[in-house]
C-alpha positions as a printed NumPy array, in Angstrom:
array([[ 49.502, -96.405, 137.244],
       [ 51.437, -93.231, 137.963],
       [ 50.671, -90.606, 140.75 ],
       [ 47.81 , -88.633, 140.49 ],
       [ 48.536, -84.537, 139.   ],
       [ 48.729, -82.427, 142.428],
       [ 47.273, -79.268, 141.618],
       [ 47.706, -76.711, 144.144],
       [ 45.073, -74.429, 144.601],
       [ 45.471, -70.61 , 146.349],
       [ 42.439, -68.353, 147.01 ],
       [ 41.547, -66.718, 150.219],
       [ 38.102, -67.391, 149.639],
       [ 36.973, -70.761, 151.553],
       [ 34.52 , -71.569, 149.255],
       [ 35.838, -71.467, 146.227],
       [ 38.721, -73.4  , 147.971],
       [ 36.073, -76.013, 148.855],
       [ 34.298, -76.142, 145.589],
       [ 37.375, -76.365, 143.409],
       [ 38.628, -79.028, 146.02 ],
       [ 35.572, -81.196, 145.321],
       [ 35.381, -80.973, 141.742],
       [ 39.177, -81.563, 140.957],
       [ 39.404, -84.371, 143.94 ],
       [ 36.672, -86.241, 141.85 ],
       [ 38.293, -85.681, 138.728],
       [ 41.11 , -87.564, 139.779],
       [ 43.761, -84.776, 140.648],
       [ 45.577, -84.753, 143.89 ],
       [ 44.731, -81.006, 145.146],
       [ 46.957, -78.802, 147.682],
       [ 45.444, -75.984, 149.192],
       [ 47.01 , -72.413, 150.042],
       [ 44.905, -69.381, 151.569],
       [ 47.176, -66.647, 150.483],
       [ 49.919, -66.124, 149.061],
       [ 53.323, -66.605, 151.306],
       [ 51.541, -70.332, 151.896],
       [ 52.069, -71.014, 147.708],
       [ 56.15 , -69.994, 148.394],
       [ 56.159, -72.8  , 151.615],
       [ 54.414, -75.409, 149.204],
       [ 56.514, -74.617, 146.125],
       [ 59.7  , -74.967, 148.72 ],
       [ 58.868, -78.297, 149.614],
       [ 60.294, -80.666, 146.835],
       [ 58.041, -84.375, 147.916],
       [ 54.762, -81.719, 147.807],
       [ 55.597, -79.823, 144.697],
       [ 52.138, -79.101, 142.604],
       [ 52.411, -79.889, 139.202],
       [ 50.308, -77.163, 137.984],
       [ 49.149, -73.654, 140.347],
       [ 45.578, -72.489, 140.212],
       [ 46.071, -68.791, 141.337],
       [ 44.065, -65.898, 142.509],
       [ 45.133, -62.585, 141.918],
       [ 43.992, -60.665, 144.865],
       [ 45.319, -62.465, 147.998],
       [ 46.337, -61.457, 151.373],
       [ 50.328, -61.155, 152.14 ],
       [ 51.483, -61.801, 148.652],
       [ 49.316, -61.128, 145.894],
       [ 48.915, -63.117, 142.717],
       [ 51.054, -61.188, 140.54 ],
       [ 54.048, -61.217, 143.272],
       [ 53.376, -64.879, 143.091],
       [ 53.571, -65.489, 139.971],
       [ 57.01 , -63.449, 139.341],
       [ 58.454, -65.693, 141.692],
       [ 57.153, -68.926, 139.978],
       [ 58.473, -67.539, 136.761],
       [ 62.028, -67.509, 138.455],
       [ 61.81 , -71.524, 139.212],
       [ 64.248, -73.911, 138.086],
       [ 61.498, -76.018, 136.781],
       [ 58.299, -74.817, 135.084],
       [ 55.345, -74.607, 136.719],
       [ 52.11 , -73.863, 134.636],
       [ 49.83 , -71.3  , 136.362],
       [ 46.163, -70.172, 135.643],
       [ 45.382, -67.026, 137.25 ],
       [ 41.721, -66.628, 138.206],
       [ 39.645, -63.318, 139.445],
       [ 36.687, -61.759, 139.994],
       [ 37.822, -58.327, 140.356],
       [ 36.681, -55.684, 137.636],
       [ 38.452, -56.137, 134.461],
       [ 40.16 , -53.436, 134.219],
       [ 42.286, -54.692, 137.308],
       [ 42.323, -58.411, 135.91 ],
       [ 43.963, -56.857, 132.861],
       [ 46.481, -55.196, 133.93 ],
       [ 47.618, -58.536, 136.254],
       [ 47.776, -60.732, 133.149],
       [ 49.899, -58.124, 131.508],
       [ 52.373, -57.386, 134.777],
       [ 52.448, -61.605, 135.254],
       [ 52.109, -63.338, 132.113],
       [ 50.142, -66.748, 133.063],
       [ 49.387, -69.566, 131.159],
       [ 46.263, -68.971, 131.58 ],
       [ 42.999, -66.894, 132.971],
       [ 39.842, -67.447, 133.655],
       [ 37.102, -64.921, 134.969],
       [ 35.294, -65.906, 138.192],
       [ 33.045, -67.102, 138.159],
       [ 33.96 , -70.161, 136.101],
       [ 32.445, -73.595, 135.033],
       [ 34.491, -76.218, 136.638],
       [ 34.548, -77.573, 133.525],
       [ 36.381, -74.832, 131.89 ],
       [ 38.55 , -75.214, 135.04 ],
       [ 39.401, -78.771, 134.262],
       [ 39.851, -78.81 , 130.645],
       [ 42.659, -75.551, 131.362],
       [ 44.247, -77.325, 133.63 ],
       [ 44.289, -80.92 , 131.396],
       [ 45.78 , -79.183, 128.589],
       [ 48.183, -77.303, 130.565],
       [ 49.397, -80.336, 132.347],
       [ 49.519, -82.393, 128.686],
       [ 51.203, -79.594, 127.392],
       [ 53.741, -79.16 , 130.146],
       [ 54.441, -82.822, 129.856],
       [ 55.852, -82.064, 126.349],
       [ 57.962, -79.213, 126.887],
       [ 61.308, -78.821, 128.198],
       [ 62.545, -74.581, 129.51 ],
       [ 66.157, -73.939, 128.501],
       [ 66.953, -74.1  , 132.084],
       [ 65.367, -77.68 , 132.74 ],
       [ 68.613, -79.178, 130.607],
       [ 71.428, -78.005, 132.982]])
């Protein structure tokens, strides 16, 4: 049997941290935790403990979501990314149109919402191949 999905997980809020830890451990994913921002870059630069898919918050301390996000979008590898907030809409919007993710979801979610997103992002990131991946 293979390894199990690492899913890395960056919030500054310890309990959502803690509850998404818990609900992803038992659903068989290997989870990495970050509490802001510049912590995601040290993880992502770290080839053994690369995540295979980033659960992302969009207001963070020292690097927000969005900044995040732009520089995951400049990786040599691709890196699925569901951005998640509970900030007023209006806000939320205009990060998923500055940052593009793979997906969002409004806090607060079901963690099964959370789970399915990041199954079919993982099973669908398994199938494709970026131009870049090839040289």
């Amino acid at each position: 049997m293979g390894q199990k999905p690492k899913i890395l997980i960056a919030d500054d809020n310890p309990e959502y941290r803690q509850l998404i830890t818990y609900h992803l451990t038992r659903s068989g994913y290997e989870v990495l935790i970050a509490r802001h921002g510049q912590q995601v870059l040290e993880w992502l630069g770290d080839e053994k403990l690369r995540p295979d898919l980033l659960v992302l918050d969009l207001l963070m301390p020292q690097l927000s979501g969005i900044e995040v996000l732009q520089h995951v979008k400049t990786l040599p590898y691709k890196l699925p990314v569901i951005l998640v907030s509970g900030a007023d809409w209006l806000i939320a919007r205009q990060g998923i149109s500055q940052s593009d993710p793979d997906a969002f979801l409004t806090k607060p979610f079901s963690m099964h919402q959370l789970v399915d997103t990041i199954q079919a992002l993982l099973q669908q990131n398994s199938t494709e191949i970026r131009p870049h991946d090839k040289e």
